[in-house]
N, C-alpha and C positions, 0 to 999 in steps of 0.2 A: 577889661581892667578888674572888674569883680573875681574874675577867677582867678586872678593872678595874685591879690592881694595875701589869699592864704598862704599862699607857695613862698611870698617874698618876707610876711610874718617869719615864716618858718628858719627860712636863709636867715632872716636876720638873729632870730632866737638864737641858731645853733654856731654863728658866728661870737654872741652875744658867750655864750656858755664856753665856747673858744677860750675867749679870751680872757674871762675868769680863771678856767682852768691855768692858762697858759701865768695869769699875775699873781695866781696858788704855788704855780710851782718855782717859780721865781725868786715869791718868800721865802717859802718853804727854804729856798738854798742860801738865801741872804741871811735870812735870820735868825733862823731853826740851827741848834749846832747838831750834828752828827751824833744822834743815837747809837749806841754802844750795844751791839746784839748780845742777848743775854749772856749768850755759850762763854763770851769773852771778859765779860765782868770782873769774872774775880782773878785771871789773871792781870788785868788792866791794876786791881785794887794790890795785888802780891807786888809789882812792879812800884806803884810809886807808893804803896804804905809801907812793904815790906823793905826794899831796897832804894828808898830816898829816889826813885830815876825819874823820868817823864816818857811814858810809854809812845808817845806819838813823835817823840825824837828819831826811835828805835825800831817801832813796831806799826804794823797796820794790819785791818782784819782782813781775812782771807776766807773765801764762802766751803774751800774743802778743808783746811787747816786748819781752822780759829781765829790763827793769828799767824803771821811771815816778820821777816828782816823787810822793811821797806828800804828800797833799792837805791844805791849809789851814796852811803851813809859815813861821814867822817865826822868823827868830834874831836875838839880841842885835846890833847896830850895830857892835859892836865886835871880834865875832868873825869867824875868818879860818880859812879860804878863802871860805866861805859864810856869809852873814851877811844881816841885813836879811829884808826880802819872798821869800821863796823861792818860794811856788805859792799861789794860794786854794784854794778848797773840788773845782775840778774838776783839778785837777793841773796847771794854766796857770801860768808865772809874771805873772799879772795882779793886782790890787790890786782887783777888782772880778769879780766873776759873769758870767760870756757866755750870754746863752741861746740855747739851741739854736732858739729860733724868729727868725731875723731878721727887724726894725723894719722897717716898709716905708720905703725911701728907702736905707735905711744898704748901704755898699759896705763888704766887707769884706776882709779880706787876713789868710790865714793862713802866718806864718811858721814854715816846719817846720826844725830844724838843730841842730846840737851845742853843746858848750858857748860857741861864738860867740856863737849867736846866743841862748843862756839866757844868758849875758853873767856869765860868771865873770870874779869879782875887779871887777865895778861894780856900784851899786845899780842896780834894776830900772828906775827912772828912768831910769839912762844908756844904757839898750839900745840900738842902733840899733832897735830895731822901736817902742818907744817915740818914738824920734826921729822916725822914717818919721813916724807917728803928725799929732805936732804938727805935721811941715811941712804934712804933706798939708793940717792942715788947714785952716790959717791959709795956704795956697796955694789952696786951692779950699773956703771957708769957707759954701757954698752946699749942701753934701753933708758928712752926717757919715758918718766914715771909722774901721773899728774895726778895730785891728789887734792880733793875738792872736798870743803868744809863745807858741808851743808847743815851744821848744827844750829838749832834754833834754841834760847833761852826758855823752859818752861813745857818743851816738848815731852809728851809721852811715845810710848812704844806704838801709842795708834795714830798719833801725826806724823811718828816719822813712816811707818806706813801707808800713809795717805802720799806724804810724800814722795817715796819710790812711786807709786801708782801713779800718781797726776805728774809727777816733775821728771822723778829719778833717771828711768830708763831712759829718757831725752839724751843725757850726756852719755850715754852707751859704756856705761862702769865695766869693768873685766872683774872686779872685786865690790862688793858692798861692805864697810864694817859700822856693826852697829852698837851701841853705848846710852842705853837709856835703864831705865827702873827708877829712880828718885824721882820725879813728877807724879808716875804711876802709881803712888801710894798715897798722893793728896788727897783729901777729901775736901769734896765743892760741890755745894747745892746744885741741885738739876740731874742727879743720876750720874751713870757712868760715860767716859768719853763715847763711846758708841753709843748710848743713849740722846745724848745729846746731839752727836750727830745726825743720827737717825730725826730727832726732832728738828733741826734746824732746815735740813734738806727738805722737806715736808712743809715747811713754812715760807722758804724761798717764792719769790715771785715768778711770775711765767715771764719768760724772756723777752716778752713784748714790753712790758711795766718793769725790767730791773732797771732801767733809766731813772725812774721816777724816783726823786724825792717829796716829791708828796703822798703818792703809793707809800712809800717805805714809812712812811709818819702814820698814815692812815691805817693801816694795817698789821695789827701788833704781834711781836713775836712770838710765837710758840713759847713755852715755857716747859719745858719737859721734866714731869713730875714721877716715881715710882715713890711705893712704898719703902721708909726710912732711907730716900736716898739721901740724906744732910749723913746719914754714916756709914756711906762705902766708897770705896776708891776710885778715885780716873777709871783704875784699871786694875783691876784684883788680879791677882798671881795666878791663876786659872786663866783668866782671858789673857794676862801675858804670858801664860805658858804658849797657850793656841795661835798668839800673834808673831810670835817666835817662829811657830811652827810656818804659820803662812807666809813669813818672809821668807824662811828656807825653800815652801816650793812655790812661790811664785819667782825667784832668785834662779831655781833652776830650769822654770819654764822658760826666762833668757837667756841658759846658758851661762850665768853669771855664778862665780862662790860667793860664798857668806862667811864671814868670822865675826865672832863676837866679841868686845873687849868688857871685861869686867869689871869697872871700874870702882874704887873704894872708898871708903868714906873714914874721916880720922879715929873712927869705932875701931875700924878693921886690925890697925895700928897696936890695939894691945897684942901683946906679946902673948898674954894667956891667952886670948882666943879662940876660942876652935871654931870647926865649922859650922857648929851651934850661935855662933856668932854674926854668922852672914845672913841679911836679910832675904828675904821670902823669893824675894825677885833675884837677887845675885844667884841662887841656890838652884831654880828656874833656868838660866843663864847655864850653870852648870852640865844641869840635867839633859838640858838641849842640843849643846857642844858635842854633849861625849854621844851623842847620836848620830852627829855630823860630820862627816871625815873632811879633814880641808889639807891642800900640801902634798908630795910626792909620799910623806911619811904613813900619808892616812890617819895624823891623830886627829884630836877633837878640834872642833873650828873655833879656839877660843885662846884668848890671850888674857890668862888672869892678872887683873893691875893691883891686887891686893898684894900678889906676890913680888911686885912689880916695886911697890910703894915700901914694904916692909923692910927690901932688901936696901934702902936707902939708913934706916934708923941707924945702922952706927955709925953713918956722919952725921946725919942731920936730925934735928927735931924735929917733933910732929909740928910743931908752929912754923917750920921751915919748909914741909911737905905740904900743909893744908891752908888755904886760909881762911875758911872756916869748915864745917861739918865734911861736906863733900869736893869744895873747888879746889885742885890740886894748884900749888905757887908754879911757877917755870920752873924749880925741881921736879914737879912730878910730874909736869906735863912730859918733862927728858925723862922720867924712867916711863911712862908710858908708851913713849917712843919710840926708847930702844927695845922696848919687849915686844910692840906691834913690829919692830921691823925687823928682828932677830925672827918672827915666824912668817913674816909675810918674805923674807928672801929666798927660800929655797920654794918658792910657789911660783914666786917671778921668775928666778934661774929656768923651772919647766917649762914656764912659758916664753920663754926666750930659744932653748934650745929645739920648738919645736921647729 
């Protein structure tokens, strides 16, 4: 009995310590609210300081993105900023299921980009990608054409490449087009998007402990710090030159095209304007296009919405086109429409006729 005594100490200690642990982490989930990982912070603060909304209506974090559409998402009609259809079940703003296996025949187009292209402040109906959508189809009515909104509010050019990488290629796109630079010029403590990232992966838990919400309390975020990074970008126009570049060849290492949309902003809208006028990233967007032959024609893989937006002023107003800085009203999302689908048709025709 004497020898046994320590052994039964011991069983009981580490039962004892068990169960501690086990009514830590318990708490922890009861009563501790949900720590907000740093990377995410000041999008969280842009969302409900800057645009009146409730981020956890809308959004949730994501350990390679930041932040996603949390899935299966409808809000009342009447509600503002965000309202209506927000996402289905796989975090798309779609009204219907995409399945990862595509239908034999169907060509498909996925749209990657920020709140443009998720189409804040219209219903889901008035997207341009929705638009794209209808023309194509009732333009080449011999081929059905699926186009998938995978625009995220707040996205840069390096989450929506995150996203082709971890998500994209899943739906097996025939087309990617892409629509970002306005995020990318934010400036938000903790360095640059790749910075940040780079530190957050680094700090993630070993997959035995990501369960744990007491882990995750106990154990504090990385904080990713560089010299004067409170004053440089997401994403400097040099790394979005280079991230440009690596969608075009990881894009082709699928076998997939790239087109760019260049989307505008109500600046663009003056008439004096010149190309002196476009921002650093539009300019970028430009430079990369005309590098990149897209179409049976060989031009540049890029569908400018500047010229897109302009060609609307002599009916409408710019208060008619924008409704503020950058979000185009359901007029512009229709002239970006008809420009992405007046160059995406004789691409589809090709591949139709092969």
């Amino acid at each position: 009995m004497q020898v046994r005594r320590p052994r039964l100490a011991l069983l009981l200690a580490g039962v004892a310590a068990l169960t501690a642990l086990a009514v830590a982490e318990l708490a922890a989930r009861f009563f501790v609210p949900v720590r907000a990982p740093l990377l995410l912070q000041p999008f969280i603060d842009t969302v409900e300081q800057g645009h009146g909304a409730d981020f956890d209506l809308v959004f949730e974090s994501d350990p390679e993105l930041f932040w996603r559409l949390k899935s299966g998402v409808t809000l009342p009609a009447d509600a503002r900023p965000f309202f209506g259809l927000i996402s289905n079940a796989q975090g798309l703003r779609e009204d219907h299921a995409v399945p990862l296996g595509k239908p034999t025949g169907e060509v498909r187009i996925l749209f990657l980009g920020d709140s443009v292209t998720f189409g804040y402040l219209v219903r889901h109906d008035e997207t341009f990608v929705e638009g794209v959508e209808r023309e194509l189809r009732s333009r080449v009515p011999s081929v059905r054409v699926e186009c998938i909104n995978a625009g995220v509010p707040g996205y840069s050019l390096f989450q929506g490449l995150r996203f082709l990488e971890t998500r994209g290629f899943a739906f097996a796109p025939d087309l990617v087009v892409l629509e970002f630079g306005w995020n990318d010029k934010a400036h938000w403590p903790g360095g640059t998007d790749a910075e940040r990232y780079a530190s957050a992966q680094s700090a993630r838990l070993p997959a035995w402990l990501a369960w744990s919400r007491l882990a995750e309390l106990v154990i504090p975020d990385a904080v990713p710090t560089s010299p004067g990074d409170g004053a440089r970008a997401r994403v400097s126009p040099q790394e979005f030159r280079a991230l440009l570049e690596e969608a075009r060849a990881v894009s082709r290492a699928h076998d997939i095209d790239l087109l760019l949309l260049v989307s505008a902003g109500r600046f663009n809208l003056n008439p004096e304007m010149t190309e002196k006028g476009r921002t650093e990233y539009q300019i970028q967007q430009y430079l990369v296009a005309r590098d990149t032959i897209f179409g049976p024609d060989g031009g540049p893989a890029m569908v400018d919405g500047v010229s897109a937006v302009r060609a609307l002023l002599g009916q409408l107003s710019p208060e008619a086109i924008f409704f503020d800085g950058v979000h185009p009203t359901p007029a512009g999302h229709g002239a970006y429409a008809s420009a992405l689908a007046e160059r995406i048709q004789p691409w589809l025709e090709t591949r139709v006729a092969r």
